[in-house]
Structures are given as C-alpha cells and as structure tokens.
PDB file as gemmi writes it, atoms N, CA and C in Angstrom:
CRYST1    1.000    1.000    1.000  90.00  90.00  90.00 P 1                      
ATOM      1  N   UNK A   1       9.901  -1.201   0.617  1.00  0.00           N  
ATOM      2  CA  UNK A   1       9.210  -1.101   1.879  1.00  0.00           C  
ATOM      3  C   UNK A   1      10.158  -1.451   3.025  1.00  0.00           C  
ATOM      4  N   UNK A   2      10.826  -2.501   2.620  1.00  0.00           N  
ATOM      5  CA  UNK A   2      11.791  -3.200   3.970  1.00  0.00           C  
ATOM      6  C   UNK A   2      13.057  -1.589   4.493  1.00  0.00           C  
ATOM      7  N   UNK A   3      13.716  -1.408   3.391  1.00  0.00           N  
ATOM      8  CA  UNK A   3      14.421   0.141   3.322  1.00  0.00           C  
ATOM      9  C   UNK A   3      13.795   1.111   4.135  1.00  0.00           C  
ATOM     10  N   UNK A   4      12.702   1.408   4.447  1.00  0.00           N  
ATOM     11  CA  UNK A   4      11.395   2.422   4.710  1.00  0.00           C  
ATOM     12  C   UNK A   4      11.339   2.366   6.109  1.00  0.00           C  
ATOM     13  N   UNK A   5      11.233   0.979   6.429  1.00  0.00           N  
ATOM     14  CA  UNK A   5      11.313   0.417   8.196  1.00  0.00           C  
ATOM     15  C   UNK A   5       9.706   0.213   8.591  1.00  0.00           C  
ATOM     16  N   UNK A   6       9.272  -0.243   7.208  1.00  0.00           N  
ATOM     17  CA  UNK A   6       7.452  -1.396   7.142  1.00  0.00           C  
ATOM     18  C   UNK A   6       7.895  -2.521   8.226  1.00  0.00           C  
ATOM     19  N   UNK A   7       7.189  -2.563   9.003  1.00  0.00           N  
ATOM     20  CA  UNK A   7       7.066  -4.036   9.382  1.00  0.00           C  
ATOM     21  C   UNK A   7       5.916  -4.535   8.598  1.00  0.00           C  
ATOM     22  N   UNK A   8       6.053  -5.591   7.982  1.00  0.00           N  
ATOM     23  CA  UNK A   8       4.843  -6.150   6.945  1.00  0.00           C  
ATOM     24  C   UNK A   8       4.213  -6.892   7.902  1.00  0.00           C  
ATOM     25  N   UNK A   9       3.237  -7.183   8.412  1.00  0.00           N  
ATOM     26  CA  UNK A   9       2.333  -8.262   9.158  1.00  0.00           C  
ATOM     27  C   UNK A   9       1.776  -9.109   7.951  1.00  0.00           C  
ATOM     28  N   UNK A  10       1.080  -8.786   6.886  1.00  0.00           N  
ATOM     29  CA  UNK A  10      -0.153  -9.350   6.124  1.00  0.00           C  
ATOM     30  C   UNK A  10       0.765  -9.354   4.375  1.00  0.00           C  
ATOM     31  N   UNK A  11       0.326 -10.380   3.882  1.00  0.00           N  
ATOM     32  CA  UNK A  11       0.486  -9.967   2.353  1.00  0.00           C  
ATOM     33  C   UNK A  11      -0.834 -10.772   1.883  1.00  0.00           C  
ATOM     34  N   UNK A  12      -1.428  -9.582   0.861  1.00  0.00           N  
ATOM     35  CA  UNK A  12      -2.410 -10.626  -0.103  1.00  0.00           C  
ATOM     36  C   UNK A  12      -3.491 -11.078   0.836  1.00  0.00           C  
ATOM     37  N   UNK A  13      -4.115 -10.099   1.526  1.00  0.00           N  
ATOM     38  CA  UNK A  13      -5.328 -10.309   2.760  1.00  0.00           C  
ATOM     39  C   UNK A  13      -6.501 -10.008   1.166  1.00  0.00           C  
ATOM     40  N   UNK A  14      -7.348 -11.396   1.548  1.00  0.00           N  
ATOM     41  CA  UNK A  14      -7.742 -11.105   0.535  1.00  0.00           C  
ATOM     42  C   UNK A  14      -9.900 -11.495   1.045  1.00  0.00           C  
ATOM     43  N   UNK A  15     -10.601 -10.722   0.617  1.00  0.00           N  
ATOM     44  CA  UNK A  15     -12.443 -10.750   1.468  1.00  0.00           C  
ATOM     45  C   UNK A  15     -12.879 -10.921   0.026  1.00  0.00           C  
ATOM     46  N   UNK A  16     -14.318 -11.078   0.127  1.00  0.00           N  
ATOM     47  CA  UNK A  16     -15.307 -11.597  -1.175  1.00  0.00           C  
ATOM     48  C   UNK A  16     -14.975  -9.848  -1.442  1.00  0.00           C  
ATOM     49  N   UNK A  17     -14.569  -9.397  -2.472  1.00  0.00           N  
ATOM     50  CA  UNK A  17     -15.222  -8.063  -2.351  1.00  0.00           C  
ATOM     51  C   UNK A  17     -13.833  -7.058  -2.285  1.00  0.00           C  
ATOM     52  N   UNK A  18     -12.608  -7.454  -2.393  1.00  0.00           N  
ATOM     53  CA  UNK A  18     -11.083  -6.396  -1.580  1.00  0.00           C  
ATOM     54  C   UNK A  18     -10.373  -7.503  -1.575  1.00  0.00           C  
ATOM     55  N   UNK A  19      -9.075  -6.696  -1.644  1.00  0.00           N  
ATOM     56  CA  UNK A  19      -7.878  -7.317  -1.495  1.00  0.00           C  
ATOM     57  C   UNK A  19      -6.891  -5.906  -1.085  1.00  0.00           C  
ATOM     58  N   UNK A  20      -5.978  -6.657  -0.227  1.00  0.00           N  
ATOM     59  CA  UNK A  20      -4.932  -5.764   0.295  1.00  0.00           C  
ATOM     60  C   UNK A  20      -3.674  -6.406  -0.193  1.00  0.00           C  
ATOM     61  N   UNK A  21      -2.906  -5.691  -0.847  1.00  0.00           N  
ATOM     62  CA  UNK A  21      -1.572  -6.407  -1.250  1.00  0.00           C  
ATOM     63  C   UNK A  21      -0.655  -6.615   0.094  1.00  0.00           C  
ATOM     64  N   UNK A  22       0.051  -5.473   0.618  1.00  0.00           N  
ATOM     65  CA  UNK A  22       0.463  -5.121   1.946  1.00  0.00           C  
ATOM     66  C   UNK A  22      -0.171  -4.666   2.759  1.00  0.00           C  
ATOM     67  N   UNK A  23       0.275  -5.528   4.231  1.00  0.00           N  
ATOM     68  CA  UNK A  23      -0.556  -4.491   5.518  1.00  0.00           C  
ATOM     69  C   UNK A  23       0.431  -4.669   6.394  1.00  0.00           C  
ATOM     70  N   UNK A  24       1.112  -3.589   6.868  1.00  0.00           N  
ATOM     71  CA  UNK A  24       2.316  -2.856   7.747  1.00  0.00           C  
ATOM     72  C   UNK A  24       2.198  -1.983   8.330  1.00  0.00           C  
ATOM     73  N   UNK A  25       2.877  -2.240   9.671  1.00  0.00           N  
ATOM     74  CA  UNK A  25       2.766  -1.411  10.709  1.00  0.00           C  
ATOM     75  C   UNK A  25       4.184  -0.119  10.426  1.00  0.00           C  
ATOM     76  N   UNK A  26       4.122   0.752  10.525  1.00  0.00           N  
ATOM     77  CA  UNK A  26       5.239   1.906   9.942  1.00  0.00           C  
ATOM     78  C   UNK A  26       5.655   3.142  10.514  1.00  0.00           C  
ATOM     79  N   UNK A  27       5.934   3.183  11.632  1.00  0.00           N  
ATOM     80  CA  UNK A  27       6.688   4.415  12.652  1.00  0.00           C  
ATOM     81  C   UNK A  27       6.790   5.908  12.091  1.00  0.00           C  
ATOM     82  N   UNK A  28       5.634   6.471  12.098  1.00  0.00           N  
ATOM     83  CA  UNK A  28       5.663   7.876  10.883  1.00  0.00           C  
ATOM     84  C   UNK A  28       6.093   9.349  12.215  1.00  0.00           C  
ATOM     85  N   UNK A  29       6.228   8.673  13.474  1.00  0.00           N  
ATOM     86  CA  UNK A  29       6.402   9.817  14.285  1.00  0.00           C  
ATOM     87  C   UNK A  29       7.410   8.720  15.553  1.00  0.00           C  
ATOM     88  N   UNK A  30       8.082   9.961  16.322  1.00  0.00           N  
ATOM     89  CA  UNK A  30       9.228   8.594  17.443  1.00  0.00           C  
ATOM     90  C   UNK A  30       8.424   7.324  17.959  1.00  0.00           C  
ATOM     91  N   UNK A  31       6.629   7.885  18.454  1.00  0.00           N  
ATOM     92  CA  UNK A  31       6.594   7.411  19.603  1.00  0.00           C  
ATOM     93  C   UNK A  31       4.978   6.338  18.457  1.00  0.00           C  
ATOM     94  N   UNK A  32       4.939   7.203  17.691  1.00  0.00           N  
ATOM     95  CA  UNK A  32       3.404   6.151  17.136  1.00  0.00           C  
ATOM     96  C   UNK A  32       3.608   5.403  16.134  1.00  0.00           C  
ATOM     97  N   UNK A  33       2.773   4.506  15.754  1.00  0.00           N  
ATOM     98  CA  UNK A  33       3.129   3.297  14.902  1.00  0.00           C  
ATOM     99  C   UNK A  33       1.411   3.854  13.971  1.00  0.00           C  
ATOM    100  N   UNK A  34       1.192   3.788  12.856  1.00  0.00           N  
ATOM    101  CA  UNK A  34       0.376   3.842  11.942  1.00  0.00           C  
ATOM    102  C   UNK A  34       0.359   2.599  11.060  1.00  0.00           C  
ATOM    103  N   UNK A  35      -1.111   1.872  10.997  1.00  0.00           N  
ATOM    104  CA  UNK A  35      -1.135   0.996   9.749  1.00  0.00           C  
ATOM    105  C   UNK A  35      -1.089   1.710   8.816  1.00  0.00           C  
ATOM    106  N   UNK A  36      -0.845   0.552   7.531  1.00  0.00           N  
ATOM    107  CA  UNK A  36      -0.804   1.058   6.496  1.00  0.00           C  
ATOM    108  C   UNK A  36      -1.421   0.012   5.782  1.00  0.00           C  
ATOM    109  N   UNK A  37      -2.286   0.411   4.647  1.00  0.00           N  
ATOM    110  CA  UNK A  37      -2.739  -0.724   3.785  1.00  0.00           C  
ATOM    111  C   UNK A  37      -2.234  -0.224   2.843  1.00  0.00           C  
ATOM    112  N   UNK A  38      -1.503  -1.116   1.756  1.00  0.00           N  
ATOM    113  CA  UNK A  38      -0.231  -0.335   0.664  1.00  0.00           C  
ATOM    114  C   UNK A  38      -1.056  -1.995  -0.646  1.00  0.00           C  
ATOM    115  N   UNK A  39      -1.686  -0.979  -1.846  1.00  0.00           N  
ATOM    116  CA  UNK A  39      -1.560  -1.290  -2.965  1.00  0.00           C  
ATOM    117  C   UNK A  39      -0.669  -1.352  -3.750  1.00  0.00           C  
ATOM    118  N   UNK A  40      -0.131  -2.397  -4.632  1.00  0.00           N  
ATOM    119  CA  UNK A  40       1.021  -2.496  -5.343  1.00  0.00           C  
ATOM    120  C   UNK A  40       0.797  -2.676  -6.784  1.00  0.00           C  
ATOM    121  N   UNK A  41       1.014  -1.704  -7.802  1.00  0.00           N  
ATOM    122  CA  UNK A  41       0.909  -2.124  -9.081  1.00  0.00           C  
ATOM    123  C   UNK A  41       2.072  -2.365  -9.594  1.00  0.00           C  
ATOM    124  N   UNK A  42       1.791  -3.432 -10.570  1.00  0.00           N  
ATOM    125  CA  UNK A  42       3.496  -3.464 -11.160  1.00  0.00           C  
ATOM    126  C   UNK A  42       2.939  -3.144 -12.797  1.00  0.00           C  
ATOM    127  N   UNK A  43       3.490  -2.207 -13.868  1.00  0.00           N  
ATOM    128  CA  UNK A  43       3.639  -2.281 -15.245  1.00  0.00           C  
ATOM    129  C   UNK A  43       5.082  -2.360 -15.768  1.00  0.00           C  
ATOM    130  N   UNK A  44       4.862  -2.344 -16.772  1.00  0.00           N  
ATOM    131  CA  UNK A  44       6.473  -2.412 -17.348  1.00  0.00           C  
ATOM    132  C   UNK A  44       7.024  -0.967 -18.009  1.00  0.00           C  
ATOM    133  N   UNK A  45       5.993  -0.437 -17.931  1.00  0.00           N  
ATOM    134  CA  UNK A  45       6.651   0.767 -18.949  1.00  0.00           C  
ATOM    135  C   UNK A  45       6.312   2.590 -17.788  1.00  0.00           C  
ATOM    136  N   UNK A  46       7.256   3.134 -17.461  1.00  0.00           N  
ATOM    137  CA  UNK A  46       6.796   4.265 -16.677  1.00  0.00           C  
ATOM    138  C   UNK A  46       6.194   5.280 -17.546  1.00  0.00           C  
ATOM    139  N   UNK A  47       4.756   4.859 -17.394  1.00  0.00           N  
ATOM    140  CA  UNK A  47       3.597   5.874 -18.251  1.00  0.00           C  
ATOM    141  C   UNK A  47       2.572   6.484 -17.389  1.00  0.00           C  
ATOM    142  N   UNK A  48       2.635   6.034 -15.947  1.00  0.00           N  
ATOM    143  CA  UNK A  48       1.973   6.512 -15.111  1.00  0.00           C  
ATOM    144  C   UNK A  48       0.692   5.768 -15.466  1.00  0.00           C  
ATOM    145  N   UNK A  49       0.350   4.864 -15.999  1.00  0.00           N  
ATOM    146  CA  UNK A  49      -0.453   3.939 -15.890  1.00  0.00           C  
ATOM    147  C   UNK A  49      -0.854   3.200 -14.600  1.00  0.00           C  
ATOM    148  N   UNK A  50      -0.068   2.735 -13.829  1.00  0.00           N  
ATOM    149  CA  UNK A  50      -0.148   2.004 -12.683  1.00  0.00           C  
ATOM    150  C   UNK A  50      -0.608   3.064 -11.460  1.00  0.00           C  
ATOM    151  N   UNK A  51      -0.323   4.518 -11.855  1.00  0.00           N  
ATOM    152  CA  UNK A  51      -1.171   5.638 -10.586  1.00  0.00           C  
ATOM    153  C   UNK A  51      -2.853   5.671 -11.031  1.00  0.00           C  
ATOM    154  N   UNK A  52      -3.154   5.431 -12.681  1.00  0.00           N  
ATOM    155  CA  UNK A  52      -4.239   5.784 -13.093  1.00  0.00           C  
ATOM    156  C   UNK A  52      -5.076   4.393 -12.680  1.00  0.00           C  
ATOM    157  N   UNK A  53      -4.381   3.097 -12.744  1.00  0.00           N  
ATOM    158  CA  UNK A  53      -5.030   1.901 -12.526  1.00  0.00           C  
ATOM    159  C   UNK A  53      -5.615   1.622 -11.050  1.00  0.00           C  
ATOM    160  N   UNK A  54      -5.298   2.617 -10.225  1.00  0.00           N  
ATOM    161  CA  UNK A  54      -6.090   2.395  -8.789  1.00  0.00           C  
ATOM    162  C   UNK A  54      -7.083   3.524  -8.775  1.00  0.00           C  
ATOM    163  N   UNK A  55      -8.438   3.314  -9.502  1.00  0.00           N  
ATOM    164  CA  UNK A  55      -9.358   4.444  -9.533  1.00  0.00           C  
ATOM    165  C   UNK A  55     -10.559   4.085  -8.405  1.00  0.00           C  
ATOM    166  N   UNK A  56     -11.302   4.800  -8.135  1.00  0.00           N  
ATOM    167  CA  UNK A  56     -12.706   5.149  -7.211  1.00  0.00           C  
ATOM    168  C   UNK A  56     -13.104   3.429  -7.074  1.00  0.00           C  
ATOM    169  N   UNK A  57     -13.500   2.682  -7.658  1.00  0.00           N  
ATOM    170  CA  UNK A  57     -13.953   0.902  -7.755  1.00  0.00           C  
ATOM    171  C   UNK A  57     -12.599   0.466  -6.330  1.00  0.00           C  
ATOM    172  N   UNK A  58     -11.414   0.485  -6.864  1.00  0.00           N  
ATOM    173  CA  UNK A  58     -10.248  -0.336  -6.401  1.00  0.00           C  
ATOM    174  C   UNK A  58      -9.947   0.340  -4.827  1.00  0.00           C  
ATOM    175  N   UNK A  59     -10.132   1.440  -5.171  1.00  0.00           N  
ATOM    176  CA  UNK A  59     -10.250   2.454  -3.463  1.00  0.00           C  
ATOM    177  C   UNK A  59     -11.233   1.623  -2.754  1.00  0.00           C  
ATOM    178  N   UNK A  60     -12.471   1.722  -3.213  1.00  0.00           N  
ATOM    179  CA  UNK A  60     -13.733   1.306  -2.633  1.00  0.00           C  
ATOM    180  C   UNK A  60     -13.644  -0.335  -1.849  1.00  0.00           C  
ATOM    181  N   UNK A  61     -12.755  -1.130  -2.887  1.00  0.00           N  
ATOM    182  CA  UNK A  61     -12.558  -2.593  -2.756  1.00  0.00           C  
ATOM    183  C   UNK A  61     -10.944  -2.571  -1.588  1.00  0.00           C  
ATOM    184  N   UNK A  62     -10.070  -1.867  -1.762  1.00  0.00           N  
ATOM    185  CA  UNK A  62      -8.938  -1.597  -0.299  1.00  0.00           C  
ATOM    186  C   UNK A  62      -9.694  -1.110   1.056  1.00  0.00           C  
ATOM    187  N   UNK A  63     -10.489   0.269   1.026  1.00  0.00           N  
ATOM    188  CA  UNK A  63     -11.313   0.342   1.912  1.00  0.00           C  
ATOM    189  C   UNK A  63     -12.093  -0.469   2.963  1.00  0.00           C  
ATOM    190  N   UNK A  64     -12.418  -1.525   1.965  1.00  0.00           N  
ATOM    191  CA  UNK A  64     -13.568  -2.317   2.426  1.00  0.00           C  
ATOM    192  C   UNK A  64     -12.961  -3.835   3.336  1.00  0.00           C  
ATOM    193  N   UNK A  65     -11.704  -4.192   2.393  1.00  0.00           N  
ATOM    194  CA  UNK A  65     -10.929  -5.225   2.950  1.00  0.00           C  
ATOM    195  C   UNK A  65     -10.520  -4.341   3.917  1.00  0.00           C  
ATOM    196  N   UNK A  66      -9.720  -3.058   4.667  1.00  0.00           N  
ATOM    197  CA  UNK A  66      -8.596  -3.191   5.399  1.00  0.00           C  
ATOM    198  C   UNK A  66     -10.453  -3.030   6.679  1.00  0.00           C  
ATOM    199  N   UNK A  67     -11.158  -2.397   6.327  1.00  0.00           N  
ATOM    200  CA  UNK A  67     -12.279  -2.052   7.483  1.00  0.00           C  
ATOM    201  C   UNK A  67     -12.437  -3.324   7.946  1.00  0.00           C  
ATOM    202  N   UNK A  68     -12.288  -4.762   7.243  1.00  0.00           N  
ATOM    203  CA  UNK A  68     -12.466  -5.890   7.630  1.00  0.00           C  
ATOM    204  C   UNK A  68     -11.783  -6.402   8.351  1.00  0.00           C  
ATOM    205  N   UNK A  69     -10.361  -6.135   7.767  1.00  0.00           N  
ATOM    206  CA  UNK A  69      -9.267  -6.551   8.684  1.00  0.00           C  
ATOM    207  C   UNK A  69      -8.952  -6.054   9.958  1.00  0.00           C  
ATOM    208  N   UNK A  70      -9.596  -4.714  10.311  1.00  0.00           N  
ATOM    209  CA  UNK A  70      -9.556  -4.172  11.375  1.00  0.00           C  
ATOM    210  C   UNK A  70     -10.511  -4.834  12.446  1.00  0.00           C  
ATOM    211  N   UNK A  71     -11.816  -5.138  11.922  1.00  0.00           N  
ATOM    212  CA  UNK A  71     -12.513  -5.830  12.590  1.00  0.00           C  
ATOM    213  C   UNK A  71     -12.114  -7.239  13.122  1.00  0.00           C  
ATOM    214  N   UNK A  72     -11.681  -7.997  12.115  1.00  0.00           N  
ATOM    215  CA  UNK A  72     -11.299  -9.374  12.535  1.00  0.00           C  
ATOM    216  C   UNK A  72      -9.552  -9.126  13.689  1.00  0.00           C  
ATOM    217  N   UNK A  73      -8.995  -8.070  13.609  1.00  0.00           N  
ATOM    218  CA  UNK A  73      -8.267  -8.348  14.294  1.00  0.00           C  
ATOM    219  C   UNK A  73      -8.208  -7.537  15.013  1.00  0.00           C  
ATOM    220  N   UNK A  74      -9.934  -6.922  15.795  1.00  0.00           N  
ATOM    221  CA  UNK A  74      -9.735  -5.753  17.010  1.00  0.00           C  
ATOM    222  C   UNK A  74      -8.920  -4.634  17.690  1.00  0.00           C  
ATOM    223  N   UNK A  75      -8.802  -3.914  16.155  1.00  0.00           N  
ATOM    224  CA  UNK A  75      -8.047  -2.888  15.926  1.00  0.00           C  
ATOM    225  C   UNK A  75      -9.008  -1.580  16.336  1.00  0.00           C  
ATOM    226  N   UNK A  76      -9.376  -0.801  16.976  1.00  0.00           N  
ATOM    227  CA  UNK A  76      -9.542  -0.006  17.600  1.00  0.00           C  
ATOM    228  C   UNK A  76      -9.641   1.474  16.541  1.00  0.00           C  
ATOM    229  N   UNK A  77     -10.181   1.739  15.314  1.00  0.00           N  
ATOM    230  CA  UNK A  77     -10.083   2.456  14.153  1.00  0.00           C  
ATOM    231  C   UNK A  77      -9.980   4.357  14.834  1.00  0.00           C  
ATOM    232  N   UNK A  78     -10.883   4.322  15.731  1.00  0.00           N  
ATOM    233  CA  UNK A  78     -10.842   5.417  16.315  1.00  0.00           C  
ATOM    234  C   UNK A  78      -9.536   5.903  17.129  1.00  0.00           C  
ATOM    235  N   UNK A  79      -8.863   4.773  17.709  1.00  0.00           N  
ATOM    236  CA  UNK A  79      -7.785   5.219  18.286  1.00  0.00           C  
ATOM    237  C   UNK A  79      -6.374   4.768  17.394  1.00  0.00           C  
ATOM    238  N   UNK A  80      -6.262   4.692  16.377  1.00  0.00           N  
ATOM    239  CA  UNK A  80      -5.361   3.686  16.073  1.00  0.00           C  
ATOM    240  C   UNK A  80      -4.955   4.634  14.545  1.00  0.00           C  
ATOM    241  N   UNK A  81      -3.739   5.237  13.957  1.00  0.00           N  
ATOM    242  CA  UNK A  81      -3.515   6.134  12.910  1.00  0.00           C  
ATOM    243  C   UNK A  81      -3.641   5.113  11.938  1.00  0.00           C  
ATOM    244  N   UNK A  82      -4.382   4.907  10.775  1.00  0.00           N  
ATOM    245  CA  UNK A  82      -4.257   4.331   9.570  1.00  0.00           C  
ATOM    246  C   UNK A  82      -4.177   5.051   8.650  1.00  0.00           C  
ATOM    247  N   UNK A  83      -2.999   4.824   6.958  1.00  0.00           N  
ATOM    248  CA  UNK A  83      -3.124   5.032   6.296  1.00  0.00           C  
ATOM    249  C   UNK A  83      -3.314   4.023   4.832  1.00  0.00           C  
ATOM    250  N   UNK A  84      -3.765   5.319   3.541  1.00  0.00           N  
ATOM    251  CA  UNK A  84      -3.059   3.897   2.826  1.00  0.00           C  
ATOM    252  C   UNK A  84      -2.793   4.036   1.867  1.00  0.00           C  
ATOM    253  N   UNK A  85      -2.077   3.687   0.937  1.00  0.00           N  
ATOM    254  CA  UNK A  85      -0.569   3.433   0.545  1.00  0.00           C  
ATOM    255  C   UNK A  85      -0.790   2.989  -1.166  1.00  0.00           C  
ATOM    256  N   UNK A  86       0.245   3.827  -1.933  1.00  0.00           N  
ATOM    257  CA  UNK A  86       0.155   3.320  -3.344  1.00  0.00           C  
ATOM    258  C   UNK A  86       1.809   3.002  -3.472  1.00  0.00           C  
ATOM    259  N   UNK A  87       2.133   1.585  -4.272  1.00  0.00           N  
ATOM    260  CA  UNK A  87       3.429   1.404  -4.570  1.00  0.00           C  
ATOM    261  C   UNK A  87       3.511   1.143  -6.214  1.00  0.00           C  
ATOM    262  N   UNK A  88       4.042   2.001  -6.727  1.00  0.00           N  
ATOM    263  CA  UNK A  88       3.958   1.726  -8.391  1.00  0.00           C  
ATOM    264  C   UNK A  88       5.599   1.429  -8.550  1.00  0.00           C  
ATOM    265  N   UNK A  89       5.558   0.246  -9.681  1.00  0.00           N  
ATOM    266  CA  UNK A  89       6.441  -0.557  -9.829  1.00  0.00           C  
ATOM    267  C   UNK A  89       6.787  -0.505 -11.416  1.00  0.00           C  
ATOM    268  N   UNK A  90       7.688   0.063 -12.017  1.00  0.00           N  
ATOM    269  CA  UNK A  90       8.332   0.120 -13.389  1.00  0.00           C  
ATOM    270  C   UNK A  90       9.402  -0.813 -13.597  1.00  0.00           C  
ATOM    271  N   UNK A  91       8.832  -1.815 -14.184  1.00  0.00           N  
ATOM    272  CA  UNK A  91       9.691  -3.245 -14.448  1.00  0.00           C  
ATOM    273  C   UNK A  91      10.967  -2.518 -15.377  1.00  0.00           C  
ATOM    274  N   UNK A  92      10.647  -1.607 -16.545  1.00  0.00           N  
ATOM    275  CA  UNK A  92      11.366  -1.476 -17.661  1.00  0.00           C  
ATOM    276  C   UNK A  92      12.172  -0.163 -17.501  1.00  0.00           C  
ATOM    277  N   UNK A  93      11.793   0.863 -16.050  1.00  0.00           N  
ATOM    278  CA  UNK A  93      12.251   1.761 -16.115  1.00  0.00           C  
ATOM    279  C   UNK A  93      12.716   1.662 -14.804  1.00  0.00           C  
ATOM    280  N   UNK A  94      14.085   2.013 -14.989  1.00  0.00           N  
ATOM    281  CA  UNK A  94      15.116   1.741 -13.681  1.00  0.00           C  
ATOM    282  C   UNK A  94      16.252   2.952 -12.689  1.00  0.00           C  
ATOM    283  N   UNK A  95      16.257   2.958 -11.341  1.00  0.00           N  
ATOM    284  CA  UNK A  95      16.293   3.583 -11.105  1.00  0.00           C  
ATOM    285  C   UNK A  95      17.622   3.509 -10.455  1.00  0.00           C  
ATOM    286  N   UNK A  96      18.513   2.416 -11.245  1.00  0.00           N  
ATOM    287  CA  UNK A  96      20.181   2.307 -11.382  1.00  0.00           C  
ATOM    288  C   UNK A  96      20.595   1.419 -13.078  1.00  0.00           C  
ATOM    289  N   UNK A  97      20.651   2.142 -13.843  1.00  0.00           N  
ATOM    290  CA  UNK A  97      20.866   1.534 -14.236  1.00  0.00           C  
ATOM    291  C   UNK A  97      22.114  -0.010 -14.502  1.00  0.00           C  
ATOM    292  N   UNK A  98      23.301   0.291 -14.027  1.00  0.00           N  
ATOM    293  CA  UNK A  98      23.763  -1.067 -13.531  1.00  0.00           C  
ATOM    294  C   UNK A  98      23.272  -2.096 -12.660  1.00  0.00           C  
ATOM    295  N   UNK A  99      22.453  -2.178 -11.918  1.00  0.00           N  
ATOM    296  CA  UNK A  99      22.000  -3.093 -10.926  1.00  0.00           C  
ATOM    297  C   UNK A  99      20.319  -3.498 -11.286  1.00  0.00           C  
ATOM    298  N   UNK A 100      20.041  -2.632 -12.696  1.00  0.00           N  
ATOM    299  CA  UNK A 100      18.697  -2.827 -13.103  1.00  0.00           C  
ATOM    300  C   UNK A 100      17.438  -2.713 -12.126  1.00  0.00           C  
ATOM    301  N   UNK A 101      17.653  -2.134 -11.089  1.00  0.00           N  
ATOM    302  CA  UNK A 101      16.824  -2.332 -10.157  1.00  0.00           C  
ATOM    303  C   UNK A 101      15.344  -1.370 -10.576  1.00  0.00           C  
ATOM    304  N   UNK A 102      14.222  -1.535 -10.633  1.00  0.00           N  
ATOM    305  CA  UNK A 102      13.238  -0.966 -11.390  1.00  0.00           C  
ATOM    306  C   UNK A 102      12.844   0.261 -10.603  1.00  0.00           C  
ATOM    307  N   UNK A 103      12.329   1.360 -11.681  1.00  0.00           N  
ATOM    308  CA  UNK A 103      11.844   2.604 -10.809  1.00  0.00           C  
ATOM    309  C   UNK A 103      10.995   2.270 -10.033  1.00  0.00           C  
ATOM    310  N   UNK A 104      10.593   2.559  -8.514  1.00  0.00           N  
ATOM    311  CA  UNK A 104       9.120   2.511  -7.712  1.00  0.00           C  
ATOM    312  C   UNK A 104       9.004   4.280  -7.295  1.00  0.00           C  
ATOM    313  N   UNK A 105       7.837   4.117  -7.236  1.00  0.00           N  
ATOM    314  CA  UNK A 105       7.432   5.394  -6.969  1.00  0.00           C  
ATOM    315  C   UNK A 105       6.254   4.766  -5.524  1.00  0.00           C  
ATOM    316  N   UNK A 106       6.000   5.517  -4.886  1.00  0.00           N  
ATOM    317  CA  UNK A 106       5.581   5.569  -3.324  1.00  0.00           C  
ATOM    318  C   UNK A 106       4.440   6.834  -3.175  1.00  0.00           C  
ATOM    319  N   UNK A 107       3.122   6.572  -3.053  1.00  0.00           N  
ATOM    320  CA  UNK A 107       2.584   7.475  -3.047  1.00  0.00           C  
ATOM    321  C   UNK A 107       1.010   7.253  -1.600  1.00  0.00           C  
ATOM    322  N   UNK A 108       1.039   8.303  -0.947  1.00  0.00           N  
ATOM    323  CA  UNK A 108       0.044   8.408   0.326  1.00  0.00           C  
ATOM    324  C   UNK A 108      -1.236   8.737  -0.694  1.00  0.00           C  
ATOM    325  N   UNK A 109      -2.420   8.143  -0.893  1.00  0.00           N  
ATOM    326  CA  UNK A 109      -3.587   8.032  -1.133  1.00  0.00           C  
ATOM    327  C   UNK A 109      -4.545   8.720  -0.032  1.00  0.00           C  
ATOM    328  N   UNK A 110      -5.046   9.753   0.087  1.00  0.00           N  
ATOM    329  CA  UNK A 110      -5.636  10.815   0.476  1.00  0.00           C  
ATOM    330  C   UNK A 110      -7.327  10.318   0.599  1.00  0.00           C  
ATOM    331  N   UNK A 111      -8.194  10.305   1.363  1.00  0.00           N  
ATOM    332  CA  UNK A 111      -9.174  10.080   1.510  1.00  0.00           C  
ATOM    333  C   UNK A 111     -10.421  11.467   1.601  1.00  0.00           C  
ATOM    334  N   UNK A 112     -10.972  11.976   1.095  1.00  0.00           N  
ATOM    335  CA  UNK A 112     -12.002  12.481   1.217  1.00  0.00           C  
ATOM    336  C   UNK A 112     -13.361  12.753   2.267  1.00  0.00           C  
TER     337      UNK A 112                                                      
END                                                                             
C-alpha cells in the first residue's frame, strides 16, 4: 500500500457488527483523492482462498463499518469518491524469490 501512495488514516476501525482492516485516502486521478476501505486477507498457500474468503456476509460487515465511519467523521458520501479494496496476502508464495517477499495480489471490489 505505502509503494501505491495510500495515505493510511485508520487501521483495524472496528463497530459491533464490521471491521475495516485499512482506511486510506489514495489519489486515483491528479486533482481527487478517493477513500478507500481495503480488506486484508493473509493465507499461506496461493489457492485463491483468501479472494473466496471475503463473500456476501464480510461485504455486508465492511459496508456497514466504513458507512459508520463516514458518519462519525462527516464525510460527505454523496460528494466524496469511495472505494473498496481487497489485499490478498501469500505468506508461502513469493513474489522474489531471494528477498522472500510474499505474493500480494490487489483487487477493486465492485458493488452492485
């Protein structure tokens, strides 16, 4: 994320009901800034498990926290670009192998 040019504001915003792993502000055009609420799974093995582990329940429970967080911190939803964010994390599968650094994969979660 830091590579990407996230400013992270929030980690681990967490309501009865949701949790947000990351919440970052993220420059997707020169002049506008878009939140982002970014889920993070970590597994160990790249099986695509960690894309299947954020289903319809876990949407419903990010949804619900970031709508909160918008409220508590008079964020303006109508005027204001939000997205939000999948980060899958492969402990065992790496994407140097000399520096061991683990595969992530980065994916925009699409709303309906």
């Amino acid at each position: 994320m830091i590579d990407k040019k996230y400013n992270i504001i929030f980690r681990n915003y967490l309501i009865k009901g949701g949790e947000i792993d990351i919440i970052a502000w993220h420059k997707k055009q020169a002049d506008t800034n878009t939140l982002c609420f970014i889920e993070v799974k970590t597994r160990k093995y790249d099986d695509g498990s960690a894309e299947r582990a954020t289903g319809k329940q876990k949407l419903n429970h990010l949804f619900r926290a970031a709508k909160k967080y918008c409220i508590e911190n008079n964020i303006d939803t109508n005027h204001t670009p939000i997205q939000f964010e999948q980060v899958s994390v492969y402990t065992n599968a790496y994407t140097n192998e000399k520096t061991k650094q683990p595969k992530i994969a980065h994916f925009i979660i699409t709303v309906d």
